[in-house]
C-alpha distance (Angstrom), angle and dihedral (degrees) to the residues before:
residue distance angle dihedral
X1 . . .
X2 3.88 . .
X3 3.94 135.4 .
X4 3.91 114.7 -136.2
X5 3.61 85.2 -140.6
X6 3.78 130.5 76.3
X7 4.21 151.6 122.4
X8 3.52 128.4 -138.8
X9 3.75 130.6 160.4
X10 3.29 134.1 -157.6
X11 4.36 145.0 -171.6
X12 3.64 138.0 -170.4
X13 3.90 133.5 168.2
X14 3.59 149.1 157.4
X15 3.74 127.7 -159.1
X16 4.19 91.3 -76.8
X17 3.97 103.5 38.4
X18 3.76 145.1 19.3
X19 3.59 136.5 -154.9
X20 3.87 123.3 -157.6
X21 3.88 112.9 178.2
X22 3.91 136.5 -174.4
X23 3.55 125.1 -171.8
X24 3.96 123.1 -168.0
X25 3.86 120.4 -176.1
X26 3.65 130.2 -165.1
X27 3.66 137.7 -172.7
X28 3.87 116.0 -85.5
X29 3.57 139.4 151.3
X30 3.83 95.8 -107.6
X31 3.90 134.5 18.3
X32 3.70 106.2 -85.4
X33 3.57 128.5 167.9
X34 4.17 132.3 -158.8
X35 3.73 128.2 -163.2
X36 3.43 126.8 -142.1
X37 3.93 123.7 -177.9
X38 3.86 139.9 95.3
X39 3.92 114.9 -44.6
X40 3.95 99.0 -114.9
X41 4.08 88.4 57.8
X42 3.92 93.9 62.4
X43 3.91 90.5 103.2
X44 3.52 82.7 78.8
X45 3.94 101.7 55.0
X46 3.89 93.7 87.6
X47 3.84 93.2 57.0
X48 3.77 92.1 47.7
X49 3.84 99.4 42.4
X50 4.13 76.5 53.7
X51 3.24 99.0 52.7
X52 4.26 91.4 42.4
X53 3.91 93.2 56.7
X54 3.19 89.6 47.3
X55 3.64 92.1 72.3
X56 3.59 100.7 19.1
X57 4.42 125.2 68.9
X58 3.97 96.2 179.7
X59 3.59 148.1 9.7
X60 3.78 132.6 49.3
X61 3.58 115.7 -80.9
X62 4.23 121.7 -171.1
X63 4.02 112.2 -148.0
X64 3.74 106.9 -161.0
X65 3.76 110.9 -165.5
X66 3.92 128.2 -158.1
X67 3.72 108.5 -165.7
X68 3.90 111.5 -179.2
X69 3.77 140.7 -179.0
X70 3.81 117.3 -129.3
X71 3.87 110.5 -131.1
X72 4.25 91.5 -129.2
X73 3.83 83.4 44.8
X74 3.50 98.5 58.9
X75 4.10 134.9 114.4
X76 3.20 127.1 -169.4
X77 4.02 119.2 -178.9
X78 3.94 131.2 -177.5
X79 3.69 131.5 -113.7
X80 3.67 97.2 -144.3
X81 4.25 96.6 168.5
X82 4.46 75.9 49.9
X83 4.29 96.4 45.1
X84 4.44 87.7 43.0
X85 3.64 94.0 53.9
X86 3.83 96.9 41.3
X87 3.84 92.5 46.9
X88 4.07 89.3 43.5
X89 4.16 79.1 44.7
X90 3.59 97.1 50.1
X91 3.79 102.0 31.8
X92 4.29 82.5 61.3
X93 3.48 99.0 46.6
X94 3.71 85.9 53.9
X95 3.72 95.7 51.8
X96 3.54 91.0 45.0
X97 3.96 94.6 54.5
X98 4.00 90.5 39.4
X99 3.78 96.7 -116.6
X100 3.74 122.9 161.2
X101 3.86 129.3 -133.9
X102 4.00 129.1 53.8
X103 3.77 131.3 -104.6
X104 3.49 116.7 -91.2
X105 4.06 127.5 -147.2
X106 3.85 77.1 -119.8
X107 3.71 87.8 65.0
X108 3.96 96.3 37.1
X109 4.29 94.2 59.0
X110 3.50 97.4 42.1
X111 3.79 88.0 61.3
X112 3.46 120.4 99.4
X113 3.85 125.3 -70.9
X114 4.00 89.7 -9.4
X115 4.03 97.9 112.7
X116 3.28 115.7 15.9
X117 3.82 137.3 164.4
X118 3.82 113.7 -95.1
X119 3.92 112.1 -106.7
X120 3.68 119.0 -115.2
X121 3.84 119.8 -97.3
X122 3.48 103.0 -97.5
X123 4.12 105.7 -134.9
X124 4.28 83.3 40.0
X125 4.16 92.7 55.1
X126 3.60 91.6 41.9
X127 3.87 91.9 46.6
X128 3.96 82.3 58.1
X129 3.56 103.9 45.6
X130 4.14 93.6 46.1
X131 4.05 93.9 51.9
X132 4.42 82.7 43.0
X133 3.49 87.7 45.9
X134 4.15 90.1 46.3
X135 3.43 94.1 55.8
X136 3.68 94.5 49.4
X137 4.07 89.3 50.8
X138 3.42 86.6 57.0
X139 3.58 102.8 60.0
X140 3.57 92.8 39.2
X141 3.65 95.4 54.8
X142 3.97 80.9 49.4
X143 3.68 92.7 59.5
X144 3.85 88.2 43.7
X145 3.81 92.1 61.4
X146 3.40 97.6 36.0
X147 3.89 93.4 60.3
X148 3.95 88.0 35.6
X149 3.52 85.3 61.6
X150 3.73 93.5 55.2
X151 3.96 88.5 46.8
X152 3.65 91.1 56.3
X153 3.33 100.9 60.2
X154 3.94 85.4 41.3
X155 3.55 83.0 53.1
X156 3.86 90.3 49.0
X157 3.27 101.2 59.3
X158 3.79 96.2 45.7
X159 3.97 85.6 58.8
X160 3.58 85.8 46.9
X161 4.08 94.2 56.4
X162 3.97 91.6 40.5
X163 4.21 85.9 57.7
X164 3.64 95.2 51.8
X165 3.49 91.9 44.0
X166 4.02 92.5 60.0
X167 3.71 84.1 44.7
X168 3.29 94.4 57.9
X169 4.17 95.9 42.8
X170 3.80 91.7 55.0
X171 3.75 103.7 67.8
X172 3.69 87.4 33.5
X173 4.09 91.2 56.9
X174 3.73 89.2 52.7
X175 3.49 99.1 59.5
X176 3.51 89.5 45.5
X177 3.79 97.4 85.3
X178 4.29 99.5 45.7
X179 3.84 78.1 51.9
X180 3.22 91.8 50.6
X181 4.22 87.3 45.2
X182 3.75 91.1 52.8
X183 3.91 95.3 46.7
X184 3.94 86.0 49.9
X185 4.02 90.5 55.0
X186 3.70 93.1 40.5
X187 3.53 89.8 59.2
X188 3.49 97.9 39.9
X189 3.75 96.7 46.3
X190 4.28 87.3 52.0
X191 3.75 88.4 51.1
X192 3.94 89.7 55.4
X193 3.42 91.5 -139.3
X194 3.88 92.8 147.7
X195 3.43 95.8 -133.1
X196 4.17 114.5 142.7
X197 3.63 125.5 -127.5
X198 3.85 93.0 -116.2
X199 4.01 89.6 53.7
X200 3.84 104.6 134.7
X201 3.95 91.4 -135.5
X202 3.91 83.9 62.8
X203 3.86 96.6 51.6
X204 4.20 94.7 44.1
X205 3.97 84.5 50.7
X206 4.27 92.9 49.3
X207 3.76 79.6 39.0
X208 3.43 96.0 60.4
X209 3.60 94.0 37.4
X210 3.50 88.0 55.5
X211 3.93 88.6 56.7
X212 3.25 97.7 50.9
X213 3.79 93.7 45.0
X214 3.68 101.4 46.5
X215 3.75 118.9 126.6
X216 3.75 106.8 175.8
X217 3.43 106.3 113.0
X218 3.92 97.5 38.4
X219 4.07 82.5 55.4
X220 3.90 89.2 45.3
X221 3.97 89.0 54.0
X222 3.36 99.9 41.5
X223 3.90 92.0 53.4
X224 3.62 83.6 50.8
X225 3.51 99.9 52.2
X226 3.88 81.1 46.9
X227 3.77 96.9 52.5
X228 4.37 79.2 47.7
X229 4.08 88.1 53.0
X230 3.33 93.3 58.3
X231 3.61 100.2 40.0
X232 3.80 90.4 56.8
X233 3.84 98.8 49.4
X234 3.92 91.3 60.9
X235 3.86 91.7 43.2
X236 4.46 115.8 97.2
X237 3.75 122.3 -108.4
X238 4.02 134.5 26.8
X239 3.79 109.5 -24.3
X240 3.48 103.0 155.8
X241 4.02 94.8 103.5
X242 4.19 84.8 59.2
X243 3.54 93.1 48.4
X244 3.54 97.4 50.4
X245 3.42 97.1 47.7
X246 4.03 94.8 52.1
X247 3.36 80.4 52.7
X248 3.49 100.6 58.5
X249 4.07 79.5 47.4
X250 3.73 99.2 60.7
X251 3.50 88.6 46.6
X252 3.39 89.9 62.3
X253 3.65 97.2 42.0
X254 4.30 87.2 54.3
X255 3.87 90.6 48.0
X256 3.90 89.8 51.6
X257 3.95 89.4 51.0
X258 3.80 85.8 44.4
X259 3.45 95.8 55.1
X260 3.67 97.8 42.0
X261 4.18 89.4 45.0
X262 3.92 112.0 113.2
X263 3.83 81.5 177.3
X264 3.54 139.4 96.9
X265 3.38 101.1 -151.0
X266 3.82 94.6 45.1
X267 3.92 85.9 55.7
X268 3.84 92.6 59.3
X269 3.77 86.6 46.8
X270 3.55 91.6 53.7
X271 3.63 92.3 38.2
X272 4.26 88.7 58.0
X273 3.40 95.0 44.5
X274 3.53 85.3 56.7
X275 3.34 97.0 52.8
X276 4.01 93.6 45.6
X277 3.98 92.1 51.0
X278 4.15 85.7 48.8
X279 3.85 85.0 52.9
X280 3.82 87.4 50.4
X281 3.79 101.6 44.2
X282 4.02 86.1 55.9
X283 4.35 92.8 57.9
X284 3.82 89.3 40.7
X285 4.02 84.6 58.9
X286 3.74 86.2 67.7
X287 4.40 96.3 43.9
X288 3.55 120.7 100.1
């Protein structure tokens, strides 16, 4: 089981370039990733977001990307048809306003676009950010199990909490209706109505109470979906969808047996189990 959240970084370099890369994720509903670094290295976002979901099902994850030039790696070349026309440029508009002094080479490379540092090789830079940007997958995905771990057994317990909860309905539901029989006599037998315990009218109304009552099957489902809960948080690769829907299942199931509870202690059951599958819902925000 995996975490939505993590950090890793990462570097790379040869004797020209290096790479330094950070990767953050955060929970979202589906894998999304955002790329931070300097405008004239976008070319490389597709192969990164590539390589990201690759390794990553869900939740946004922000790559930011250092590329850097190595001082005894760098080349700088000349513009000459650029430096000519500025000089010829400048030299004019100084004539023309009747300013003295000349231009000096000083003046001609700090012009704009006339030296410049040579851009990387393409296929080299790219080379370097990937194998940066590996290394920093790695240790986010690390972080992402580790706290998935910790979820899990989070996760664990909660399941753990729901089953005994059912267990604990299910007798209780049963009795339900002979209470319900012995409150019905009670009442009858203060009115002084004369009417005998084994009247028919008596067992079509517990009968129907019964009906109406009856919480088998939501139990039944709900220990299924339990039995499912589990099964998915041992099983490899992103669950979290699964999970949330049987979730979103059980709490179904408990509202049904809430609604259909004419007893008190059923309603703090449900009322629990409530609570636990709220506790739940808030750790499966965070599982891929």
């Amino acid at each position: 089981m995996t975490s939505m959240t993590g950090h890793g970084r990462g570097e790379a370099s040869t004797k020209a370039w290096g790479a330094v890369v950070e990767c953050h994720s955060v929970n979202r509903k589906n894998a999304d990733v955002v790329f931070h670094s300097d405008r004239n290295l976008a070319w490389l976002e597709p192969s990164i977001r590539e390589r990201v979901l690759a390794k990553v099902a869900r939740g946004r994850v922000q790559v930011n990307l250092l590329l850097s030039c190595r001082e005894n790696g760098t080349a700088h070349f000349f513009d000459e048809k650029r430096a000519e026309a500025f000089a010829k440029s400048a030299a004019a508009l100084a004539k023309k306003l009747g300013l003295a002094g000349g231009i000096t080479l000083a003046d001609v490379l700090a012009a704009p676009g006339v030296a410049r540092a040579a851009e990387p090789d393409t296929e080299t830079a790219r080379a370097i950010v990937l194998q940066a940007l590996d290394r920093a997958l790695e240790g986010l995905c690390s972080t992402r199990r580790t706290e998935g771990a910790a979820l899990k057994k989070a996760l664990s317990k909660g399941a753990d909490q729901l089953a005994a909860i059912v267990r604990k309905i299910a007798p209780q539901a049963k009795r339900v209706v002979k209470l319900h029989r012995d409150s019905l006599a009670k009442r009858i037998g203060r009115a002084g109505l004369g009417v005998s315990a084994d009247d028919p009218r008596i067992a079509t109304e517990v009968a129907i109470f019964a009906e109406r009552c009856d919480t088998t099957e939501e139990l039944e489902r709900a220990a299924s979906h339990i039995a499912q809960f589990r099964e998915k948080l041992a099983a490899e690769g992103p669950v979290g969808r699964t999970l949330e829907f049987l979730a979103q299942e059980l709490g179904r199931e408990f509202n049904t047996v809430g609604s259909k509870s004419q007893d008190a202690a059923i309603s703090r059951l449900v009322i629990e189990a409530k609570s636990e599958l709220d506790r739940i819902r808030e750790q499966l925000a965070n599982i891929e």
